[in-house]
DRENDO-1510 file (C-alpha; in Angstrom, 1 decimal, always signed):
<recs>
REC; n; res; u; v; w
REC; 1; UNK; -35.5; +14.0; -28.1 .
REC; 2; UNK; -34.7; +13.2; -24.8 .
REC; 3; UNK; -31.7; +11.1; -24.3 .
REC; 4; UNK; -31.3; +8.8; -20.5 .
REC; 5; UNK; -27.5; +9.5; -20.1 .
REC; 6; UNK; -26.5; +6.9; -17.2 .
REC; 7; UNK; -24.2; +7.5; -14.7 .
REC; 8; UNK; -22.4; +5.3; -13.6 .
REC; 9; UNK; -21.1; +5.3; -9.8 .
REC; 10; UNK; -17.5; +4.2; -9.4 .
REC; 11; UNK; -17.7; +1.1; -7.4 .
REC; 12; UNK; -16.4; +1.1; -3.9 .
REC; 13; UNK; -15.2; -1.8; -1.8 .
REC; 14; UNK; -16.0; -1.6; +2.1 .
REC; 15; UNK; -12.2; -0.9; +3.1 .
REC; 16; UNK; -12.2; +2.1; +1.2 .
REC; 17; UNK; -15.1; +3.1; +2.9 .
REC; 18; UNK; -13.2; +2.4; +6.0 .
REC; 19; UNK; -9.9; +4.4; +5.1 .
REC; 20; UNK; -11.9; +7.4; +4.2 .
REC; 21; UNK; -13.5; +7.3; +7.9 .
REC; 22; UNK; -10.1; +7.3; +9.2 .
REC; 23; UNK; -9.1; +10.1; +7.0 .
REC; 24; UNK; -12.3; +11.8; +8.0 .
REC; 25; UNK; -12.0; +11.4; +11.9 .
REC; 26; UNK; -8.0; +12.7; +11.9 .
REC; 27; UNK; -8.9; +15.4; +9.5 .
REC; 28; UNK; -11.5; +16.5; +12.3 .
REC; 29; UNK; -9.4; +15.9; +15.1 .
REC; 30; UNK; -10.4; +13.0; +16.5 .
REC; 31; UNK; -8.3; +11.9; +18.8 .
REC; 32; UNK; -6.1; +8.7; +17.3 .
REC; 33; UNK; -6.3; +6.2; +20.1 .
REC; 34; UNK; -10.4; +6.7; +19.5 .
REC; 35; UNK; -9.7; +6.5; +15.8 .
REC; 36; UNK; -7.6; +3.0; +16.4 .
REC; 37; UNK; -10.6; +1.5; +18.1 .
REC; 38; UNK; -13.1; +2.2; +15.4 .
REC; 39; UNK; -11.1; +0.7; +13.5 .
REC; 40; UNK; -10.0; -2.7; +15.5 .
REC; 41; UNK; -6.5; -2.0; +15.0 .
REC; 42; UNK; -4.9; -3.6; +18.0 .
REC; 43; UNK; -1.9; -1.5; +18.3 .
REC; 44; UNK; -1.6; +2.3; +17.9 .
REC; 45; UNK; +1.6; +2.0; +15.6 .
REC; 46; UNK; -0.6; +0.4; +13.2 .
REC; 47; UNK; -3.2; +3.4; +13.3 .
REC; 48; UNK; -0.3; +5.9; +13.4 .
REC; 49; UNK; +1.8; +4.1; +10.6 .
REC; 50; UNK; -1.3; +4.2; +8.1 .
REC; 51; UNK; -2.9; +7.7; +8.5 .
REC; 52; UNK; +0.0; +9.7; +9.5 .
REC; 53; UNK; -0.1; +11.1; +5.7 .
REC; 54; UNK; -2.8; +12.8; +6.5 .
REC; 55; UNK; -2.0; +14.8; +9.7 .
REC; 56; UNK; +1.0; +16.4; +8.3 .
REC; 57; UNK; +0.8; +19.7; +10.2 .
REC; 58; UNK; +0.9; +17.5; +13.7 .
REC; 59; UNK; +4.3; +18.2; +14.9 .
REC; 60; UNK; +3.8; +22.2; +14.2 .
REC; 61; UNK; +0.4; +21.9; +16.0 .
REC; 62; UNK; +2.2; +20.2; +19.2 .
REC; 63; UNK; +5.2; +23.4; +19.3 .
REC; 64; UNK; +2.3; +25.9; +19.1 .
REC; 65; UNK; +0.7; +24.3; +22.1 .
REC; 66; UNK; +3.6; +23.5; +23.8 .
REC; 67; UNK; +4.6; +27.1; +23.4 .
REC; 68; UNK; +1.6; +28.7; +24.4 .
REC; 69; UNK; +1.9; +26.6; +27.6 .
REC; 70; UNK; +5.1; +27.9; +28.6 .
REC; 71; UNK; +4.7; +32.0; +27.5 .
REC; 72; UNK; +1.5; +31.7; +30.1 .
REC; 73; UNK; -0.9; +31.8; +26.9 .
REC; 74; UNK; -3.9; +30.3; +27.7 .
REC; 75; UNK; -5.3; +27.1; +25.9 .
REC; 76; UNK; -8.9; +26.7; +24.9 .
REC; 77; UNK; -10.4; +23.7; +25.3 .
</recs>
């Protein structure tokens, strides 16, 4: 016997869509300003103030490159 099991895809509205592009984009490093105008968000502090969540590391990531500048280390870029 064979049985049609459907499944069902969880519907998903467009701005979801959008905030998991945002996510996305930080996650990868994407710089935030570029981030803020894929997104039309008119000022930074709107881009910053919504994803910030998900770059939680950021201010650890700024000391190591901030202290590799100043012991000489140098940066890849």
């Amino acid at each position: 016997m064979i049985t049609n099991k459907i499944k069902r895809i969880p519907r998903i509205r467009f701005h979801d869509l959008r905030h998991t592009h945002a996510t996305l984009l930080l996650k990868a490093g994407i710089h935030h300003k570029i981030v803020q105008e894929r997104l039309g968000h008119s000022f930074i502090n709107v881009t910053l103030d919504t994803y910030s969540h998900v770059l939680p590391n950021l201010q650890e990531a700024v000391l190591n490159i901030i202290g590799d500048s100043i012991l000489g280390n140098q940066i890849e870029d």
